[in-house]
PDB file of N, CA, C and O in Angstrom:
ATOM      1  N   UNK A   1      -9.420  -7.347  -1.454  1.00  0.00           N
ATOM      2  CA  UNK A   1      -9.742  -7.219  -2.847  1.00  0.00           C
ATOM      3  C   UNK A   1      -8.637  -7.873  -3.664  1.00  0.00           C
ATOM      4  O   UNK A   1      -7.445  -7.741  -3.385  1.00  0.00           O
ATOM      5  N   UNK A   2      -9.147  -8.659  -4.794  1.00  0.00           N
ATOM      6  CA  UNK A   2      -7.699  -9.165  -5.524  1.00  0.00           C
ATOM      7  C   UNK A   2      -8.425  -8.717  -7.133  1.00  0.00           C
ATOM      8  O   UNK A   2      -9.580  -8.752  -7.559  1.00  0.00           O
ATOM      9  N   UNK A   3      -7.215  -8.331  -7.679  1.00  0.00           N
ATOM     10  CA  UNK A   3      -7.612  -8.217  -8.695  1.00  0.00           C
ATOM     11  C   UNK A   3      -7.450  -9.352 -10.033  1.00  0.00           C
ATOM     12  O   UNK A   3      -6.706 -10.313  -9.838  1.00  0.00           O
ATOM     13  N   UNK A   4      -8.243  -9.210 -11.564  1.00  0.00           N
ATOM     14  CA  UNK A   4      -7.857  -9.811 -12.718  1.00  0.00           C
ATOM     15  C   UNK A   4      -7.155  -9.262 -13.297  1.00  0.00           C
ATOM     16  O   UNK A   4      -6.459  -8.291 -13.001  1.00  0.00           O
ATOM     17  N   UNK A   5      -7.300 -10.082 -14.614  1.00  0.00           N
ATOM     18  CA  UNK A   5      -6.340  -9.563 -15.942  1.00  0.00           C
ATOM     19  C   UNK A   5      -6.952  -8.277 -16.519  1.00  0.00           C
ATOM     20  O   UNK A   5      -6.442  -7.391 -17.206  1.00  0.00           O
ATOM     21  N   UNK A   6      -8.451  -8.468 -15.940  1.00  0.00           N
ATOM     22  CA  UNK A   6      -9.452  -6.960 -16.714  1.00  0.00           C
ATOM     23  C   UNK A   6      -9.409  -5.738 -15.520  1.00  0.00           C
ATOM     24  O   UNK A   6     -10.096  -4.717 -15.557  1.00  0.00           O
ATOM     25  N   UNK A   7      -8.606  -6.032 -14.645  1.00  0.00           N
ATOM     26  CA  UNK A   7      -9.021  -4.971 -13.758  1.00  0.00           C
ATOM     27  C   UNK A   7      -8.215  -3.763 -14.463  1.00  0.00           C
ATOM     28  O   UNK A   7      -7.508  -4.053 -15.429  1.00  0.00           O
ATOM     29  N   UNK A   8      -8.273  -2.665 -14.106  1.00  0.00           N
ATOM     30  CA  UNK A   8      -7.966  -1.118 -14.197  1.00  0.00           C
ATOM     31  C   UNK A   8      -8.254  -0.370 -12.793  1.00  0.00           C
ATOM     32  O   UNK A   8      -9.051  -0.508 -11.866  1.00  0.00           O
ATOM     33  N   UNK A   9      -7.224   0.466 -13.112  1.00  0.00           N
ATOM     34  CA  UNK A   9      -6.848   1.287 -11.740  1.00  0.00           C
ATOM     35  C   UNK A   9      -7.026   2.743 -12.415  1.00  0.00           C
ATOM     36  O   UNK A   9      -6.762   2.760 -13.617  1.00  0.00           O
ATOM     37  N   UNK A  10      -7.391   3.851 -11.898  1.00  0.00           N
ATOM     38  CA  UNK A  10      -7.240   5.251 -12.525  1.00  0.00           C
ATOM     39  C   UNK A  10      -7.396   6.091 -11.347  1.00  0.00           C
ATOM     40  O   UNK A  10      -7.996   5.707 -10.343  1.00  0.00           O
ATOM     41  N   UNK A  11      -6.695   7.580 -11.506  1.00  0.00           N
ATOM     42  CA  UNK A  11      -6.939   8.013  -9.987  1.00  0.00           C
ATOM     43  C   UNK A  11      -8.599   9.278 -10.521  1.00  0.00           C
ATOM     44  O   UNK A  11      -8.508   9.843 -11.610  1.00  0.00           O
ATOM     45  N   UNK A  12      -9.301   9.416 -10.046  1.00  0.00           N
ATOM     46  CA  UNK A  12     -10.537  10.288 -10.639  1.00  0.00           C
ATOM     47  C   UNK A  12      -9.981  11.727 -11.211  1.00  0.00           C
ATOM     48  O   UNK A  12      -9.303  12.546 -10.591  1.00  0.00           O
ATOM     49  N   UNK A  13     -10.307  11.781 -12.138  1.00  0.00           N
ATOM     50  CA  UNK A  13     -10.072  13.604 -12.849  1.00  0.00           C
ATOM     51  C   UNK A  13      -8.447  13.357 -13.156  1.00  0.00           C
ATOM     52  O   UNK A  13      -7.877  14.416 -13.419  1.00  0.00           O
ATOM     53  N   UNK A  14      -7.787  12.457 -13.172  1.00  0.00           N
ATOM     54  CA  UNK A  14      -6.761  12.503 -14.307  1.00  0.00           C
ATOM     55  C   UNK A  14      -6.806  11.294 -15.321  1.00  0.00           C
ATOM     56  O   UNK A  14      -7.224  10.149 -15.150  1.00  0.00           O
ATOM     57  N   UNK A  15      -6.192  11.959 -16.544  1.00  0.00           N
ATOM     58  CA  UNK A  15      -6.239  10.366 -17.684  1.00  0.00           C
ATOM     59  C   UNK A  15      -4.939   9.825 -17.512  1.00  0.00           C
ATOM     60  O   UNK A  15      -5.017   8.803 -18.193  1.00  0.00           O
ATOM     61  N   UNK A  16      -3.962   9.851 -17.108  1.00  0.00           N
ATOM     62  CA  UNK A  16      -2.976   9.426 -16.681  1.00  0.00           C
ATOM     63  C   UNK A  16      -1.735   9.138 -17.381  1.00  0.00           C
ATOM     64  O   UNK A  16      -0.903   8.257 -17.166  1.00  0.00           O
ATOM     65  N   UNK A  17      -1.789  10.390 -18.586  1.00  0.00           N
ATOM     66  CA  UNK A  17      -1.569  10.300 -19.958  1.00  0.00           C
ATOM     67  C   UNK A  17      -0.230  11.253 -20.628  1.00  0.00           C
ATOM     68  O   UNK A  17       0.462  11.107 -21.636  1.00  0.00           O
ATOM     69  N   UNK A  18      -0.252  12.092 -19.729  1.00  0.00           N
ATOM     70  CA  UNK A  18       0.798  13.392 -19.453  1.00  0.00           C
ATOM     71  C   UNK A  18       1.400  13.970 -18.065  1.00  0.00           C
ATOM     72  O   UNK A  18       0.609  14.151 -17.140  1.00  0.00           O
ATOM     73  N   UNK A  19       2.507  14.208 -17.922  1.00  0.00           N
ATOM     74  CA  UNK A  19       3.003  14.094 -16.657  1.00  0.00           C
ATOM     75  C   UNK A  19       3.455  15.776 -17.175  1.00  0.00           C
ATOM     76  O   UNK A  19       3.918  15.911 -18.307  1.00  0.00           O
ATOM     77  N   UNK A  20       3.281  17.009 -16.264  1.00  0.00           N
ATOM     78  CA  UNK A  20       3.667  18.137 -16.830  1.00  0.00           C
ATOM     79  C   UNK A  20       5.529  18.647 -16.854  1.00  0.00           C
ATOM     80  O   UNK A  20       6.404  18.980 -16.054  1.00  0.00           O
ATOM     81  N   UNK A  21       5.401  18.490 -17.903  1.00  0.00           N
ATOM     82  CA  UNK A  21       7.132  18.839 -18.023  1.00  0.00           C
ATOM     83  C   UNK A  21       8.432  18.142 -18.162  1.00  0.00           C
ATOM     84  O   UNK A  21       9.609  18.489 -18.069  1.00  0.00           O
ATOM     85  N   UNK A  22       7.557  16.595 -18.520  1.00  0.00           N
ATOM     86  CA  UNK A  22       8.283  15.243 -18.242  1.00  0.00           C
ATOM     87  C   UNK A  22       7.662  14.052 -19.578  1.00  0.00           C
ATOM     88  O   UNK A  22       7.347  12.896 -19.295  1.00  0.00           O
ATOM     89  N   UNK A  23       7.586  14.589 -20.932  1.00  0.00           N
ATOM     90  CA  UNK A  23       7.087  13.379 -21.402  1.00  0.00           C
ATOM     91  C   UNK A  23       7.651  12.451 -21.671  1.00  0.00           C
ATOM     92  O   UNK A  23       6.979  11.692 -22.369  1.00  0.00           O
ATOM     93  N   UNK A  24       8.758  12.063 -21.416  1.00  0.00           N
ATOM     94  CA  UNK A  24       9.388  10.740 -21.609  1.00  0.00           C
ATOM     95  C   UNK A  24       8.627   9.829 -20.341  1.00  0.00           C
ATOM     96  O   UNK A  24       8.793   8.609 -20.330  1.00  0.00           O
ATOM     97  N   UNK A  25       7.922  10.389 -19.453  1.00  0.00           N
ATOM     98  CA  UNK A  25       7.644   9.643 -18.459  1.00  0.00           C
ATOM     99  C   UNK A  25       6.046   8.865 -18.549  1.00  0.00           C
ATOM    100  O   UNK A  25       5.274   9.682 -19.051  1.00  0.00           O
ATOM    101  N   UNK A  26       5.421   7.722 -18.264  1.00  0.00           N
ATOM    102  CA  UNK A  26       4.793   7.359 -18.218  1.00  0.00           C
ATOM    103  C   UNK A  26       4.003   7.618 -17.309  1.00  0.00           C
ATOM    104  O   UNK A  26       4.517   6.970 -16.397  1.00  0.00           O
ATOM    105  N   UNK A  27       3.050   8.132 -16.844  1.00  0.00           N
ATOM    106  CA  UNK A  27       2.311   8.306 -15.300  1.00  0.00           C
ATOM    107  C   UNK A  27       0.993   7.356 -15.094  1.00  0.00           C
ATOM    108  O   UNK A  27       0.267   7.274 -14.104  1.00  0.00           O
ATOM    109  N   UNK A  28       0.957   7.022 -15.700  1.00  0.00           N
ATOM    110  CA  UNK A  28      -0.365   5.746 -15.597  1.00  0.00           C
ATOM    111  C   UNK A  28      -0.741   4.901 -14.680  1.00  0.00           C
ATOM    112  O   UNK A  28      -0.374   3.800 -15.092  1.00  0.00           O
ATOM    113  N   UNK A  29      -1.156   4.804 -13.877  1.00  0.00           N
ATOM    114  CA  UNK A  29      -1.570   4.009 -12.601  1.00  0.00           C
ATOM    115  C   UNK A  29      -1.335   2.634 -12.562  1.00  0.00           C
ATOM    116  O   UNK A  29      -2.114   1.995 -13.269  1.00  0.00           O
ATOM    117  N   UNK A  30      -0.669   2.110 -12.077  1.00  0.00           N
ATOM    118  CA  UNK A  30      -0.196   0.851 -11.869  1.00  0.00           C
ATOM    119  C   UNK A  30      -0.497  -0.401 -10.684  1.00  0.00           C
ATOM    120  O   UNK A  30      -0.671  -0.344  -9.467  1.00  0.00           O
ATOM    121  N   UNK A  31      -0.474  -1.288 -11.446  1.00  0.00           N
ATOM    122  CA  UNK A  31      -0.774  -2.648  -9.700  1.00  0.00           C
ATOM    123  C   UNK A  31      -0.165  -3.996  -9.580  1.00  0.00           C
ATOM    124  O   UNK A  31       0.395  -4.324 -10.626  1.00  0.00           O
ATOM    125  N   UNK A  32      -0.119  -4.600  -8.934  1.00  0.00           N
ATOM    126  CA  UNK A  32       0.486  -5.977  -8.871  1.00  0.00           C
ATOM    127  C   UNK A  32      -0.598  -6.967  -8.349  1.00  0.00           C
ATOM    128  O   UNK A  32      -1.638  -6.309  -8.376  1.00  0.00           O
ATOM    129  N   UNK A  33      -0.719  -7.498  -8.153  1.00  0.00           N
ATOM    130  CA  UNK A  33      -0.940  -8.455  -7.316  1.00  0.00           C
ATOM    131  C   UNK A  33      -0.219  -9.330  -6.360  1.00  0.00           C
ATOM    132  O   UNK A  33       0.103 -10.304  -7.040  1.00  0.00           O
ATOM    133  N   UNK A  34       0.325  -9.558  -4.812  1.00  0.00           N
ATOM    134  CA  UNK A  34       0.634 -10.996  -4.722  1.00  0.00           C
ATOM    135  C   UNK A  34       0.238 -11.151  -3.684  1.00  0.00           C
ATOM    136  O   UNK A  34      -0.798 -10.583  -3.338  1.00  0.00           O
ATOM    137  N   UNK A  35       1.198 -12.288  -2.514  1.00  0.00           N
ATOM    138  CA  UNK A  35      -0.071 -12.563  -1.624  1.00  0.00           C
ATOM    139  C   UNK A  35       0.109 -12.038  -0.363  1.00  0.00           C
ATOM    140  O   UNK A  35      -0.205 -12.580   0.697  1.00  0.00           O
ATOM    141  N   UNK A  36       0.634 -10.946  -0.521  1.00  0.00           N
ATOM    142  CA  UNK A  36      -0.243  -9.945   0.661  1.00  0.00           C
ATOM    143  C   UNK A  36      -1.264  -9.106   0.230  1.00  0.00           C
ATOM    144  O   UNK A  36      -1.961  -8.542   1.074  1.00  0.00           O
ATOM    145  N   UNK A  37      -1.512  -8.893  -1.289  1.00  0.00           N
ATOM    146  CA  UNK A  37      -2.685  -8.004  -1.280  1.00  0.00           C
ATOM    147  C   UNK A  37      -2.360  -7.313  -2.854  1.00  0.00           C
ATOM    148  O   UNK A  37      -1.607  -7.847  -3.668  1.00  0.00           O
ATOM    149  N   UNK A  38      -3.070  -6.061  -3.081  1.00  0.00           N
ATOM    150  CA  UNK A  38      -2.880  -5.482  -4.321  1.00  0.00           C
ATOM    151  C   UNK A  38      -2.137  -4.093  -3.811  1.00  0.00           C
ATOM    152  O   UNK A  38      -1.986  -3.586  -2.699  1.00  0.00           O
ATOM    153  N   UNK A  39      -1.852  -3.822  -4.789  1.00  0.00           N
ATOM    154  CA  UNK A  39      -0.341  -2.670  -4.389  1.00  0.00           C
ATOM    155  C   UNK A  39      -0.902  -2.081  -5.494  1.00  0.00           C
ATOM    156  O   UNK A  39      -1.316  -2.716  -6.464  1.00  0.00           O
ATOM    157  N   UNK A  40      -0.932  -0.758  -5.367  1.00  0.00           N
ATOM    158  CA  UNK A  40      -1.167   0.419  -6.201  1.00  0.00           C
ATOM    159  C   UNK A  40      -0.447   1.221  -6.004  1.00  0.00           C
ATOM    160  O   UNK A  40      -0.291   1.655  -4.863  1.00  0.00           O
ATOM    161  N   UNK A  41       0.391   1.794  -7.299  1.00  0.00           N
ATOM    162  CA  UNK A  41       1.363   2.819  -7.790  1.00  0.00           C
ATOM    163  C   UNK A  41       0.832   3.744  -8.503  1.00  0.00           C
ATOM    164  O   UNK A  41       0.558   3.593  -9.694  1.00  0.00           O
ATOM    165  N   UNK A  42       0.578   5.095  -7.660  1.00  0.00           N
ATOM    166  CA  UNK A  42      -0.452   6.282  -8.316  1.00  0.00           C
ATOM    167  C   UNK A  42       0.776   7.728  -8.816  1.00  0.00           C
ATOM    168  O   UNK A  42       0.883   8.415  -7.800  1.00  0.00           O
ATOM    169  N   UNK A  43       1.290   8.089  -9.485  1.00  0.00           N
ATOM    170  CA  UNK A  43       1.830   9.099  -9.625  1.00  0.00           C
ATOM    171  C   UNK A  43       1.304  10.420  -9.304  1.00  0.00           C
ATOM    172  O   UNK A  43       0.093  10.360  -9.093  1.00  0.00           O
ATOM    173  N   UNK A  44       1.723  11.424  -9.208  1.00  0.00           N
ATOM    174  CA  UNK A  44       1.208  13.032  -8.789  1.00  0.00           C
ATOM    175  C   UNK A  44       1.382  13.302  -9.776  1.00  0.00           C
ATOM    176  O   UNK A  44       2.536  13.700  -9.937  1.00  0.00           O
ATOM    177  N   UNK A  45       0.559  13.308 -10.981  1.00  0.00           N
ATOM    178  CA  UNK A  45       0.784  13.834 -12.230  1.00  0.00           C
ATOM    179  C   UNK A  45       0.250  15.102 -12.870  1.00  0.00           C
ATOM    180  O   UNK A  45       0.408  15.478 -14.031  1.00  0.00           O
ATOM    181  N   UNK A  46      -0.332  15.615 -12.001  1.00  0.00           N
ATOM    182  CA  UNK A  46      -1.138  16.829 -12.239  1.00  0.00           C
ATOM    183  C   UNK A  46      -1.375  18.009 -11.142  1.00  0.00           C
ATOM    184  O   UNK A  46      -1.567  17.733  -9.958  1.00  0.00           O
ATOM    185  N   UNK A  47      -1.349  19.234 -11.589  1.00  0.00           N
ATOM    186  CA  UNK A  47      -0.656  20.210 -10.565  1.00  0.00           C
ATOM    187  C   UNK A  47      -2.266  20.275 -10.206  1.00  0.00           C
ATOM    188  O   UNK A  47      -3.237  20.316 -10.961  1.00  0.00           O
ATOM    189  N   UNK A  48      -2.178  20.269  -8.732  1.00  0.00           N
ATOM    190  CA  UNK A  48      -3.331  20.431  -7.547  1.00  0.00           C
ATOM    191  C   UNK A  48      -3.072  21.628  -6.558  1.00  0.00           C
ATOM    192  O   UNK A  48      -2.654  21.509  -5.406  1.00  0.00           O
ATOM    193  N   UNK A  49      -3.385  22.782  -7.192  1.00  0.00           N
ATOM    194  CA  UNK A  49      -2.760  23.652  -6.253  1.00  0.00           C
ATOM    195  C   UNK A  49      -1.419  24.138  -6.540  1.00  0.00           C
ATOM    196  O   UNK A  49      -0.827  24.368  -7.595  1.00  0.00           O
ATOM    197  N   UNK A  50      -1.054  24.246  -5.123  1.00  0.00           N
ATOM    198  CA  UNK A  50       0.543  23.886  -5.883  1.00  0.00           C
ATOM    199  C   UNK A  50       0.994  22.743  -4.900  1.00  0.00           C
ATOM    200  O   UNK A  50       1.765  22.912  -3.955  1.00  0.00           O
ATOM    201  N   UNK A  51       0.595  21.943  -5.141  1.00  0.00           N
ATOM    202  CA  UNK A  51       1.359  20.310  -5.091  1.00  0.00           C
ATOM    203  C   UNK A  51       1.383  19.972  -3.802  1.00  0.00           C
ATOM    204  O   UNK A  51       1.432  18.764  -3.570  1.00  0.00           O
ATOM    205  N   UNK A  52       1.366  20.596  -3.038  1.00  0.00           N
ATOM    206  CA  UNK A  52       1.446  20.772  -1.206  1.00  0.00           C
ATOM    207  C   UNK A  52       0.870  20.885  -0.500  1.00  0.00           C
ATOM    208  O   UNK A  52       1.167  20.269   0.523  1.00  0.00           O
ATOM    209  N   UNK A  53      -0.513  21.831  -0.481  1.00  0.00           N
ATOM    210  CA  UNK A  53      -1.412  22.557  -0.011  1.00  0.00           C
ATOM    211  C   UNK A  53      -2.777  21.871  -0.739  1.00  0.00           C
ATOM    212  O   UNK A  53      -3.795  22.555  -0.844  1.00  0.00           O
ATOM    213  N   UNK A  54      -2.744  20.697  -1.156  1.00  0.00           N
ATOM    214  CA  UNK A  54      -4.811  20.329  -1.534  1.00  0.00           C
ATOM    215  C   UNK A  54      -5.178  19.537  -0.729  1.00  0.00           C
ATOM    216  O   UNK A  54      -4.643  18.443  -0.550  1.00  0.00           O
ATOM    217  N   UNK A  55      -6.386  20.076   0.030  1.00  0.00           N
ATOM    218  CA  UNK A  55      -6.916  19.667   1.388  1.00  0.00           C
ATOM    219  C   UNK A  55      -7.776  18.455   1.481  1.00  0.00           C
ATOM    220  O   UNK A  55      -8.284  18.036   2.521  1.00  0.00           O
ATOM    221  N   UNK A  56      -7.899  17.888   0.194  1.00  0.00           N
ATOM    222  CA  UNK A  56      -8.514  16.644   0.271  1.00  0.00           C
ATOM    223  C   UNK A  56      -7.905  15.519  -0.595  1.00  0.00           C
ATOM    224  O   UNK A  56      -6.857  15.650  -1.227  1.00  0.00           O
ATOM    225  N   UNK A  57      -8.710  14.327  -0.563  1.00  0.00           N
ATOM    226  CA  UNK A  57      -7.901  12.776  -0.624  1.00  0.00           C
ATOM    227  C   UNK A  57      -8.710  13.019  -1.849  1.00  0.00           C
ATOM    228  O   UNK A  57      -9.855  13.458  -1.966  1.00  0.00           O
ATOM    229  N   UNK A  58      -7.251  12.365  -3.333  1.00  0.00           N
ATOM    230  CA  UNK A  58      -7.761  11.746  -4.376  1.00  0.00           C
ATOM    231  C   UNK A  58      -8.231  10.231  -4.273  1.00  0.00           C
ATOM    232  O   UNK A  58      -8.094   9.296  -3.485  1.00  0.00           O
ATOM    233  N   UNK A  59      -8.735  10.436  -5.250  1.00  0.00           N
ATOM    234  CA  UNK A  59     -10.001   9.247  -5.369  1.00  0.00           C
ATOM    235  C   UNK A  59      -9.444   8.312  -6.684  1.00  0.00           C
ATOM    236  O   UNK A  59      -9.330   8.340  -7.910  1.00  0.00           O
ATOM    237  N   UNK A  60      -9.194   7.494  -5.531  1.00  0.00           N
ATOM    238  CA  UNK A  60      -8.516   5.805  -6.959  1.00  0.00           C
ATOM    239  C   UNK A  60      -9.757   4.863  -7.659  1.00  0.00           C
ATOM    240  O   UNK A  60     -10.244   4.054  -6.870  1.00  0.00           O
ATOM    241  N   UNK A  61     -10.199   4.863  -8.716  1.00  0.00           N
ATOM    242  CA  UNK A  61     -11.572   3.559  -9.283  1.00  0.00           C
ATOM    243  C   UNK A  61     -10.828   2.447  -9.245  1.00  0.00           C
ATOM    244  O   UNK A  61      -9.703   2.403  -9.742  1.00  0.00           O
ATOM    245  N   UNK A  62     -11.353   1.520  -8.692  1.00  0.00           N
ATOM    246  CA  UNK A  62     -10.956   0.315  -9.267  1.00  0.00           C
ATOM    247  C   UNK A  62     -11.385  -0.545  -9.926  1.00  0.00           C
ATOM    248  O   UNK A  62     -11.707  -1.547  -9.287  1.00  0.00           O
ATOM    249  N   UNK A  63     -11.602  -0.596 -11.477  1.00  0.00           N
ATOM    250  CA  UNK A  63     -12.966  -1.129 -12.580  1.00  0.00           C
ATOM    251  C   UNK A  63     -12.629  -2.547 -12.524  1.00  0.00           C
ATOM    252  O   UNK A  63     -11.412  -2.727 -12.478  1.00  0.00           O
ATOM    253  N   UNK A  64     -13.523  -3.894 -12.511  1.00  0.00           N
ATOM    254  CA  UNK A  64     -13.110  -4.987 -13.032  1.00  0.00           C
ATOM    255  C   UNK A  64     -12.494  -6.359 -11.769  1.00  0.00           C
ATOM    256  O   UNK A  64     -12.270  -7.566 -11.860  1.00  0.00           O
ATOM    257  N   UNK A  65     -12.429  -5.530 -10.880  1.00  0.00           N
ATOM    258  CA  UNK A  65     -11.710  -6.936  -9.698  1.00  0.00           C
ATOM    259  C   UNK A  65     -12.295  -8.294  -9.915  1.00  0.00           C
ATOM    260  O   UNK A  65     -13.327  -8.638 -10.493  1.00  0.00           O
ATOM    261  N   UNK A  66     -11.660  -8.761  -9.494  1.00  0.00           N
ATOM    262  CA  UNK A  66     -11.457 -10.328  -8.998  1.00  0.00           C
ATOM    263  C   UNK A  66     -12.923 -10.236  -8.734  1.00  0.00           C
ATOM    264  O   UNK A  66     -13.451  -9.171  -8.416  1.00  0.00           O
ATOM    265  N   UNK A  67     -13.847 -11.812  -8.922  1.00  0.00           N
ATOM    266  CA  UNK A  67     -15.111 -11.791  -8.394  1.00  0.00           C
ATOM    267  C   UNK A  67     -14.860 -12.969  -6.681  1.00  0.00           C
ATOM    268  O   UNK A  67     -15.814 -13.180  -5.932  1.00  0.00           O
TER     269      UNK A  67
END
């Protein structure tokens, strides 16, 4: 998959907008591109449990890729 200039990354059920207890921090989902591939930088920005113990895989969208 490669991405564009329109792509967007988000992880599902967070806006990526508030990090709890930390707002100087940005948590927003991030990517690069180069040529090994696309690299995604997802933060833990939202308490799941308690942070250790959630038994299933979040879910990354990826809107907009490369055609």
């Amino acid at each position: 998959m490669r991405a564009s200039d329109a792509t967007r990354i988000e992880v599902v059920g967070h806006a990526g907008r508030t990090l709890e207890y930390r707002d100087a921090v940005d948590p927003a989902p991030r990517w690069h591109q180069d040529e090994h591939g696309l690299h995604i930088s997802i933060m833990s920005a939202h308490r799941l449990y308690n942070m250790w113990d959630w038994p299933n895989p979040l879910v990354v969208k990826i809107s907009q890729p490369a055609a």
